[in-house]
C-alpha positions in Angstrom: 101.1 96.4 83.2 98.8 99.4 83.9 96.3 99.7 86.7 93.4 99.1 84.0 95.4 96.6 82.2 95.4 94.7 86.0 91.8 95.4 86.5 90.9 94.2 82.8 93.3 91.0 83.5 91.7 90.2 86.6 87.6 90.6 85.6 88.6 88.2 83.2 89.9 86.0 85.5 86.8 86.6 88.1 84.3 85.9 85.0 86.3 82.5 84.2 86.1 81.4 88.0 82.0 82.6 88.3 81.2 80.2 85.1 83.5 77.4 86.2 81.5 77.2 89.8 78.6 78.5 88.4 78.8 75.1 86.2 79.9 73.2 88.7 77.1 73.9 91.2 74.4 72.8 88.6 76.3 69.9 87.9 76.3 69.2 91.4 72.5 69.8 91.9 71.1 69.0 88.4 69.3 66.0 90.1 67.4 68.2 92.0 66.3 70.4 88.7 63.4 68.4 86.4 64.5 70.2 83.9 67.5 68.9 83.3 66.2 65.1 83.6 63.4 66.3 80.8 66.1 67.1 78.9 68.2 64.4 79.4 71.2 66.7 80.8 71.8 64.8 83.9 74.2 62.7 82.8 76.2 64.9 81.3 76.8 67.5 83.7 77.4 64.7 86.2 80.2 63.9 83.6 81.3 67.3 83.8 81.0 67.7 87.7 83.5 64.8 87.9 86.0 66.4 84.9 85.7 69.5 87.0 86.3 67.9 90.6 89.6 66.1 89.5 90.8 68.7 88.0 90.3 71.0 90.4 93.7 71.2 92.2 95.2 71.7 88.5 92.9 74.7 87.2 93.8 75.9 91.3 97.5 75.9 90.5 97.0 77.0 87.0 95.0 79.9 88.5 97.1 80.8 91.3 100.3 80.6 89.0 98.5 82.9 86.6 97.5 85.6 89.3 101.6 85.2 90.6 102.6 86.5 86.8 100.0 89.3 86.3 101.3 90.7 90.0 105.0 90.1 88.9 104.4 92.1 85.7 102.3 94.7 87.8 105.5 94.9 90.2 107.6 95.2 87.2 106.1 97.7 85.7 105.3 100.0 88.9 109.3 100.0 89.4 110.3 101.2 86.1 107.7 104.1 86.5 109.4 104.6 89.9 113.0 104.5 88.5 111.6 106.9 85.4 110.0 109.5 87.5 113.2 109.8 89.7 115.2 110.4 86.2 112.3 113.3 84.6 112.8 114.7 88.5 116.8 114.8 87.9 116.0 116.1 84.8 113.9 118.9 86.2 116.5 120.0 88.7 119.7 120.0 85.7 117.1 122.4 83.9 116.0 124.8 87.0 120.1 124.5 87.7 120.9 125.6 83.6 118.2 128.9 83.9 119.7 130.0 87.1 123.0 130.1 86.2 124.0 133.9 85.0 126.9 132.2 82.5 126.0 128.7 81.5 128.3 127.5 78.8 127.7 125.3 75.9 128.8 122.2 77.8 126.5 123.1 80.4 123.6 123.4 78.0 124.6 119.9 76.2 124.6 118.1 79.9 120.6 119.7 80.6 119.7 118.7 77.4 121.3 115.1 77.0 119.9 114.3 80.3 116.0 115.6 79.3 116.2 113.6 76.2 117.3 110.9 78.1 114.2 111.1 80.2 112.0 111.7 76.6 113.3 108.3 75.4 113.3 105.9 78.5 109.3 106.5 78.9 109.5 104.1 75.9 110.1 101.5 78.2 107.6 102.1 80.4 104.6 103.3 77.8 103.7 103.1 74.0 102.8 106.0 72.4 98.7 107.0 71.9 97.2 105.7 69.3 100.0 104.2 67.5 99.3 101.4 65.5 101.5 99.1 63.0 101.4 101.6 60.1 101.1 105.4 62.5 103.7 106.4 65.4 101.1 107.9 67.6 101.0 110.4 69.8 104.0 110.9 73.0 102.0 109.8 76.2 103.1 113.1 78.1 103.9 115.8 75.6 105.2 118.0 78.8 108.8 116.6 78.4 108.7 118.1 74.8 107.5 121.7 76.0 110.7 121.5 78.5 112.8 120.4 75.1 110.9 123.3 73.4 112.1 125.8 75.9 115.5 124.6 76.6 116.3 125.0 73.2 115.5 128.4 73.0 118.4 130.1 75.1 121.2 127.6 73.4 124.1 129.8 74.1 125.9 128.2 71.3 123.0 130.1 69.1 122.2 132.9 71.4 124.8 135.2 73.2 122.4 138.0 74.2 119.6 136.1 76.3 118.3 138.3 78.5 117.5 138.0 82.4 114.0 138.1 82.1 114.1 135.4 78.9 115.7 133.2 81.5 113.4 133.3 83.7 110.8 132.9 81.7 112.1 129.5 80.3 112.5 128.4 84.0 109.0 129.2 84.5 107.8 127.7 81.5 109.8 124.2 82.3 108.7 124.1 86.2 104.8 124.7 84.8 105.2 121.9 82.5 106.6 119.4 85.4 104.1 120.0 87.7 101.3 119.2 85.3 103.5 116.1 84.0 103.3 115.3 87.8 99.9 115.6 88.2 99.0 112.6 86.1 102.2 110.7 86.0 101.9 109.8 89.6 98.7 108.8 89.5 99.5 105.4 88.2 101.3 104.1 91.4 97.9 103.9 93.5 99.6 106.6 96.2 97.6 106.6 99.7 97.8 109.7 102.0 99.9 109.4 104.7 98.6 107.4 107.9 100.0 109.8 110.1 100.7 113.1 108.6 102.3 116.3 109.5 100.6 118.9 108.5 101.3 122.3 110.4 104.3 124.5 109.2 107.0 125.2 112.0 105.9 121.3 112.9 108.4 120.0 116.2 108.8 116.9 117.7 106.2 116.1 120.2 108.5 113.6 122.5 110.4 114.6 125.2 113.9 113.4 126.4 114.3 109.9 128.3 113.1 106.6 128.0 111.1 104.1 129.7 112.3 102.4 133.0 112.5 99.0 131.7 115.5 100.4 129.1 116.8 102.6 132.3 117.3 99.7 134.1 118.7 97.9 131.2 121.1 100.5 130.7 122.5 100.6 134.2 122.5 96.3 134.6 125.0 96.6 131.1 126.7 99.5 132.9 127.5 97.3 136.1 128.5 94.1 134.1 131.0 96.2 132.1 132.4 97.3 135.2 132.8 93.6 136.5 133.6 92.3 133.6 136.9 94.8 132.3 138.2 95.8 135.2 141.7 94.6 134.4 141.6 95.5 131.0 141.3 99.1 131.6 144.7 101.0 131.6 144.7 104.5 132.4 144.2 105.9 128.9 141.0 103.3 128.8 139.5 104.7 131.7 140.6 108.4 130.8 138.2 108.1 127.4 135.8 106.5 129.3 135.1 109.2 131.3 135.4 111.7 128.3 132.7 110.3 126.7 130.3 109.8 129.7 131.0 113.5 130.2 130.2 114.2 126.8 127.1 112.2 127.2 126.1 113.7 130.5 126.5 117.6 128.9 124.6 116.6 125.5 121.7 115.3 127.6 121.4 118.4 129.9 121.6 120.7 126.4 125.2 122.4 127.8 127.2 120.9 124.9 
């Protein structure tokens, strides 16, 4: 379920729930309203306040069971776009990997492109083709996967011995442009937020400095006394000889000597 498939779904669903109270509250005040009684209405929407008051835990459930299944499908859907985008990523890499390499063989050509149409037929699961309809097949949602087929195909080594460089390098060119404009609007369906705490500065370095807080200090030493007490007679003298090792060891890496 798209994001306006889910806002669709749910005005509908808002619209139902306005008219239902919208209904009930004249029902519930229509003695109040002369127009109603001129009418002779009164009766009848008392009748309906009453339907609509006993079955109100049932239209409730219904509701809440109905909201549960358009989230589930929404959930659904959002994680085989996840699990597709990670595949036409893959995919990207395999290609970059195939234009870089200064021999690729035929078997390395027949991987790249296995794996890219791969990725061209598994966004059937996730999307229908544009404007197809029962009788026309309509147009492939994100035609940039079929420039990156385009491309591929044309330094086939099984067809072509004398690619040049610069050929090369143009295809790889060609196939990264196309991802990054696939990746413009592909990710735009998962409702990404910016970061809450970003880090934005090149050469970025962790602002904390070594130690921790007295509470865990003293923590630390109470476990180290109770170890002492408690194994005393368990240690042998190759126990106590690692023991010391790895103190050390922990002593030098916190001082920055080892």
């Amino acid at each position: 379920m798209t994001r306006n498939s889910l806002r669709r779904t749910l005005g509908r669903l808002y619209l139902f729930l306005a008219i239902v109270l919208g209904i009930s509250l004249l029902a519930k005040f229509s003695d109040h309203i002369p127009v109603f009684k001129y009418l002779g209405l009164e009766g009848a929407l008392k009748d309906i306040y009453e339907f609509l008051r006993d079955m109100s835990l049932l239209i409730a459930t219904g509701g809440v069971a109905y909201i549960s299944n358009v989230y589930q499908k929404r959930s659904s859907f959002v994680s085989s776009l996840e699990a597709e985008w990670r595949a036409v990523v893959a995919t990207k890499n395999e290609l970059y990997t195939f234009c870089e390499k200064p021999y690729p063989t035929p078997d390395d050509y027949l991987a790249a492109f296995c794996r890219l149409s791969a990725s061209i037929d598994n966004m059937r699961i996730v999307y229908r083709n544009v404007g197809e309809t029962d009788d026309l097949i309509g147009l492939y949602p994100y035609t940039q996967l079929h420039d990156m087929r385009r491309a591929l195909m044309t330094i086939d080594p099984r067809k072509k011995k004398d690619i040049s460089l610069e050929y090369r390098k143009l295809v790889r060119d060609a196939i990264l442009q196309s991802f990054y404009a696939l990746r413009e609007t592909f990710l735009e369906e998962l409702d990404l937020e910016q970061p809450g705490h970003p880090l934005l500065i090149a050469g970025g370095r962790r602002l904390k400095t070594s130690g921790a807080s007295p509470f865990a200090l003293r923590l630390q030493e109470r476990q180290r006394q109770r170890q002492d007490k408690t194994q005393p007679a368990a240690r042998n003298e190759r126990t106590a000889e690692i023991e010391m090792l790895l103190t050390d060891l922990n002593k030098r890496e916190q001082s920055g000597s080892l």
